[in-house]
TORDREN-107775 format. One line per 4 residues: their letters; for each residue z, y, x of C-alpha. Coordinates in nm, 3 decimals, padded with zeros to 5 digits. Each point is the difference from the previous one (the first is absolute). Example, Ala and Ser with C-alpha at 12.3 -4.5 7.8 and 13.67 -1.06 7.14 Angstrom:
<pts>
AS> 00.780 -00.450 01.230 ~ -00.066 00.344 00.137
</pts>
This chain:
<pts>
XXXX> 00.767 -11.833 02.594 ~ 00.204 -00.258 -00.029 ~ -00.052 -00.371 00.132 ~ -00.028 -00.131 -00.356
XXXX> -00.238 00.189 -00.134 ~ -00.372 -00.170 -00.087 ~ -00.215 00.036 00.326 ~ -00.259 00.222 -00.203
XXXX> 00.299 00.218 -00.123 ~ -00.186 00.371 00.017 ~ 00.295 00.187 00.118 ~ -00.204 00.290 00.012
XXXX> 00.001 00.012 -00.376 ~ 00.368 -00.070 -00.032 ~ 00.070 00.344 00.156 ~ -00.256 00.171 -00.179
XXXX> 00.136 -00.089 -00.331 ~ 00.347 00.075 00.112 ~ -00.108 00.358 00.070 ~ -00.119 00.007 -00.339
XXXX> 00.344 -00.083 -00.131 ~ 00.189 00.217 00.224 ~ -00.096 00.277 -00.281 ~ 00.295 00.014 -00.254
XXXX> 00.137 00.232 -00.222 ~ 00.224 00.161 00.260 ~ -00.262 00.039 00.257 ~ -00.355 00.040 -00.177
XXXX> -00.119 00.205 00.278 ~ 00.074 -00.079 00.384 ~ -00.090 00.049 00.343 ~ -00.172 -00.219 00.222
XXXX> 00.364 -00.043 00.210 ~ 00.137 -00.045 -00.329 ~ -00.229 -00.286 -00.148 ~ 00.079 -00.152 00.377
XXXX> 00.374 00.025 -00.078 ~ -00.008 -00.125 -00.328 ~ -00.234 -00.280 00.076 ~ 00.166 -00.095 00.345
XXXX> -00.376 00.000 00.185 ~ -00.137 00.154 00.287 ~ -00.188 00.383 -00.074 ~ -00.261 -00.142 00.173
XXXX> -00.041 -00.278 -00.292 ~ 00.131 00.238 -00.301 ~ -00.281 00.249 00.096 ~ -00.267 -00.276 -00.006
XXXX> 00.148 -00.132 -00.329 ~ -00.029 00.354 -00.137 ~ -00.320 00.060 00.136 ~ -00.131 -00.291 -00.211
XXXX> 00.160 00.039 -00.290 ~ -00.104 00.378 -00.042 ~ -00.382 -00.099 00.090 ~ 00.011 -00.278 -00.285
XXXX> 00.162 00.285 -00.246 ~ 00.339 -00.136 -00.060 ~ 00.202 00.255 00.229 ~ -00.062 00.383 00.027
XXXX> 00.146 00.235 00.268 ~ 00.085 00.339 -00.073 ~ 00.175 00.235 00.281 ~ 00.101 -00.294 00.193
XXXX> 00.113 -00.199 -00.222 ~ -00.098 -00.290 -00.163 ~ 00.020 -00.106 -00.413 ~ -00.185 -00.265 -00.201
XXXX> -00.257 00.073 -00.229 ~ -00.088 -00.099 -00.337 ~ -00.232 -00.310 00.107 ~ 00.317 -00.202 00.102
XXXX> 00.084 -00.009 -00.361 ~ -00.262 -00.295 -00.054 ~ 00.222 -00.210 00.168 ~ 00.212 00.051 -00.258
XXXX> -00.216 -00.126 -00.242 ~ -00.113 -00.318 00.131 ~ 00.245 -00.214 -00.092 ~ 00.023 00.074 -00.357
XXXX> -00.396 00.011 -00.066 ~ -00.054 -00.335 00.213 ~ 00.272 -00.167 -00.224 ~ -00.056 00.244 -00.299
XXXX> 00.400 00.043 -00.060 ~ -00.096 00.232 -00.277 ~ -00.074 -00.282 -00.244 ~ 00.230 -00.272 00.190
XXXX> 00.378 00.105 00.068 ~ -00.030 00.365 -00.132 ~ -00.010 -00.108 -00.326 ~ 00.324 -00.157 -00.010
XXXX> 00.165 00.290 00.140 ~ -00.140 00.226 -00.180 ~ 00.154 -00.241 -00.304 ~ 00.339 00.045 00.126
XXXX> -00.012 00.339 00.069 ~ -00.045 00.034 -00.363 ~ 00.257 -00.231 -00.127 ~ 00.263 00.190 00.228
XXXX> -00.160 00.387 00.055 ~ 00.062 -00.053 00.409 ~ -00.166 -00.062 00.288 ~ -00.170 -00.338 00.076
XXXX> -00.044 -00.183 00.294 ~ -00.190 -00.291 00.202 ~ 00.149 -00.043 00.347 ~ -00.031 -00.265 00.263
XXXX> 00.207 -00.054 00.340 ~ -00.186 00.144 00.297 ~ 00.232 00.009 00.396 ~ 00.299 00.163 -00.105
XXXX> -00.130 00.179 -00.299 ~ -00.124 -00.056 -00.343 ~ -00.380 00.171 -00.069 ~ -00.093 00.137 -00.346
XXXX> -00.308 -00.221 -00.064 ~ -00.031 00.155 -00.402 ~ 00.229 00.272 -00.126 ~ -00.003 00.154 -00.327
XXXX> 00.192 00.320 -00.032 ~ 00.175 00.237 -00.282 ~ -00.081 00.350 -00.034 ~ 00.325 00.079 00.101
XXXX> 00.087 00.181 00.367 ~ 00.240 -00.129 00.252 ~ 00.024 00.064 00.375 ~ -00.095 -00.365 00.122
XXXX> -00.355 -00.076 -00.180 ~ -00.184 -00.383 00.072 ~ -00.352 -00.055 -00.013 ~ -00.222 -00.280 00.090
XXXX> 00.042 -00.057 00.346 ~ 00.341 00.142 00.044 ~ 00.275 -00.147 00.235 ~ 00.343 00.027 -00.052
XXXX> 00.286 -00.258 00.206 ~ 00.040 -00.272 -00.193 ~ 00.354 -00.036 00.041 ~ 00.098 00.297 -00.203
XXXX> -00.218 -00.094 -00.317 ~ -00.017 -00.203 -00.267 ~ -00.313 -00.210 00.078 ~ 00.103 -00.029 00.357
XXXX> 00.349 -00.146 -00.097 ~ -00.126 -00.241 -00.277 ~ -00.300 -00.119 00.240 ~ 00.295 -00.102 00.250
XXXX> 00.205 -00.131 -00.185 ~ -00.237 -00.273 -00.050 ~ 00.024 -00.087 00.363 ~ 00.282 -00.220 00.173
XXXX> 00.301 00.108 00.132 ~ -00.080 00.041 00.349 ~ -00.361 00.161 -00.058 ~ 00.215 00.274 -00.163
XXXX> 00.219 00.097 00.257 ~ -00.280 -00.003 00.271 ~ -00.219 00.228 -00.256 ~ 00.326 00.238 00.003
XXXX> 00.038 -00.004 00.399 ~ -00.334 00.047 00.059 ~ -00.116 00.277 -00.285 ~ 00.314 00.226 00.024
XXXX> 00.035 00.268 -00.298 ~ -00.027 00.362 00.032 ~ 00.250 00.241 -00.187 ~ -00.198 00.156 -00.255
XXXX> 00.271 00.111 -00.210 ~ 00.409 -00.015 -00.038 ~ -00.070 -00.342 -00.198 ~ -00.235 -00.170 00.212
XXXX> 00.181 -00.335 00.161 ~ -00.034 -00.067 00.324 ~ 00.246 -00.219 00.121 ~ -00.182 -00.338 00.037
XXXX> 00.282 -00.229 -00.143 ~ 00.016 00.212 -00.321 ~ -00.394 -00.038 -00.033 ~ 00.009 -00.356 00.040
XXXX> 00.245 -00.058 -00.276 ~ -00.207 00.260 -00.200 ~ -00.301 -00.265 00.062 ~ 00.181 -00.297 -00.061
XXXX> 00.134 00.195 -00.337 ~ -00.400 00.003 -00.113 ~ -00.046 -00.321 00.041 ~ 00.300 -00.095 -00.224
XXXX> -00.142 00.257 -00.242 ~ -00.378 -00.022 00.035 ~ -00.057 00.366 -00.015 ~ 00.102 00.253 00.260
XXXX> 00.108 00.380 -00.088 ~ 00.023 00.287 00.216 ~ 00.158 00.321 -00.086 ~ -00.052 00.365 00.180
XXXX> 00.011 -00.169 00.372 ~ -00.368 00.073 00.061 ~ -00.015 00.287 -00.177 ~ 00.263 00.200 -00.197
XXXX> -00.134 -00.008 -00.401 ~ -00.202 -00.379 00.081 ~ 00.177 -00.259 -00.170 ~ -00.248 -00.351 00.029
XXXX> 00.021 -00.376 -00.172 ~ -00.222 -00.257 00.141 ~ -00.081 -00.388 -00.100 ~ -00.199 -00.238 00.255
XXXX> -00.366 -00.104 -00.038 ~ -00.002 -00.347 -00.004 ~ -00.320 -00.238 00.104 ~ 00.017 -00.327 -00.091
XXXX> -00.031 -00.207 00.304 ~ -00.027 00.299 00.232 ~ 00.326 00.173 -00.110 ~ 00.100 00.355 -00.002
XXXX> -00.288 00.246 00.097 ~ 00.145 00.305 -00.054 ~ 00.232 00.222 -00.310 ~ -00.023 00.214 -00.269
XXXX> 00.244 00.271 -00.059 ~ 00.043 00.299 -00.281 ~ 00.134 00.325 00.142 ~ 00.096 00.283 -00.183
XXXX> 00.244 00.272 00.042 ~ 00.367 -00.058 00.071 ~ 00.111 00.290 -00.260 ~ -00.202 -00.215 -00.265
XXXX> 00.069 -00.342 00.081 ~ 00.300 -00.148 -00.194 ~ 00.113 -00.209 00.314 ~ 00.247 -00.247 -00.168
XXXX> -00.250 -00.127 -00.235 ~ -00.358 00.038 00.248 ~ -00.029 -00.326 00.046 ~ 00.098 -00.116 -00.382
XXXX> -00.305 00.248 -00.137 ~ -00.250 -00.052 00.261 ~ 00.055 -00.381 00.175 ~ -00.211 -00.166 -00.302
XXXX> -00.305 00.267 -00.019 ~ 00.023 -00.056 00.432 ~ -00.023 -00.333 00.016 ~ -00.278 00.021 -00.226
XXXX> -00.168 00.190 00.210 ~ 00.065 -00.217 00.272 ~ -00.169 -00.296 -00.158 ~ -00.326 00.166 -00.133
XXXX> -00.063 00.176 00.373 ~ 00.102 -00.350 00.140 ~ -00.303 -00.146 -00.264 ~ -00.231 00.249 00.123
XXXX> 00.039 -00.103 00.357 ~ -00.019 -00.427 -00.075 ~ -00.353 00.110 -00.169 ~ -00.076 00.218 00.316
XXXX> 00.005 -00.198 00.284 ~ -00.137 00.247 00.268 ~ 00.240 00.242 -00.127 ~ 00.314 -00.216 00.040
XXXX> -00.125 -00.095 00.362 ~ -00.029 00.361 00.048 ~ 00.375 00.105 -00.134 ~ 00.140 -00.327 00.195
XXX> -00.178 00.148 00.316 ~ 00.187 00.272 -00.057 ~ 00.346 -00.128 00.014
</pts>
């Protein structure tokens, strides 16, 4: 722990909820040495962890290894019934999903990463799927890019050294000097678009979500499929019906107070 920290810091439950998210996609199911790899702790403090969480019904062990179980998914939950995002920013998405027949999207900036806080999806099937809750690096998607590019100069190019970008596919930039001028292009623009470098078939236009005295909170984007989107002209059809969208969830959140606190927290 570090010297920082608040004296009554519970460190104890800082490692227990990081061997709850050691669990991903790629490794559902681990070993005790694994969790302790993953997690960087001590067996001795990965077994209590586990020990814990399996007695309070939120990790099971089968053959030695260790899964979650279906009561972690009321954490999922609790954010969107405490602030009841099914009748707050939902709505809007939903909206623009209509007017466009793609994906919709409410993100906010959280470490290096942006984090799903609504999603509304098509019924279509791609490799790379986003749900509430899901982190991709911001530097490589829309809402990332136009969040930064609402920052100065010099918080830019410390966001790029610090949060370097992994090569998820031929078209993903990495060089930092190329993603700076990418950033700096949003903010000439006021939109950000991304095409195939998170995912190959994901092409994604985002607009800023703008508070009035607080500034920018977080973005919305519309994603649909590259093979579908008529690139040249994205932002021509779908800028107006975005920053629509923009302003009603930015609306929402001036006559939700606890909820904007919330989303800044987040950032």
């Amino acid at each position: 722990m570090s010297s920082d920290k608040d004296p009554e810091y519970l460190s104890t439950l800082e490692r227990g909820l990081s061997v709850l998210r050691s669990f991903t996609r790629e490794k559902p199911a681990m070993t005790l040495s694994e969790v302790a790899r993953v997690t960087q702790l001590s067996p001795a403090v990965v077994r209590r962890c586990l020990i814990t969480l399996e007695s309070l019904g939120y990790v099971g062990k089968f053959d030695n290894r260790y899964t979650l179980r279906p009561d972690v998914l009321v954490f999922a939950n609790l954010f969107n019934q405490a602030f009841d995002l099914d009748h707050t920013i939902r709505p809007a998405l939903q909206h623009l999903r209509a007017q466009t027949g793609d994906s919709a999207s409410f993100t906010v900036l959280s470490g290096g990463d942006i984090l799903y806080v609504t999603h509304v999806s098509t019924l279509r099937v791609i490799r790379l799927q986003a749900n509430t809750g899901t982190r991709f690096p911001a530097l490589i998607t829309s809402t990332g890019r136009v969040i930064l590019s609402t920052w100065r100069e010099h918080e830019i190019r410390q966001f790029i050294a610090a949060h370097p970008v992994p090569k998820m596919t031929a078209k993903t930039e990495t060089d930092p000097e190329v993603l700076f001028e990418l950033v700096k292009k949003s903010a000439l623009q006021g939109y950000a678009i991304v095409n195939d470098e998170l995912d190959y078939g994901v092409t994604s236009i985002a607009v800023p979500v703008v508070i009035p005295g607080y500034g920018v909170v977080g973005a919305v984007n519309s994603s649909g499929s590259t093979s579908q989107v008529d690139l040249e002209n994205l932002a021509n059809t779908r800028l107006n019906d975005l920053t629509t969208t923009a302003q009603k969830i930015s609306d929402w959140l001036q006559r939700s107070p606890d909820l904007l606190n919330a989303i800044r927290l987040m950032s």
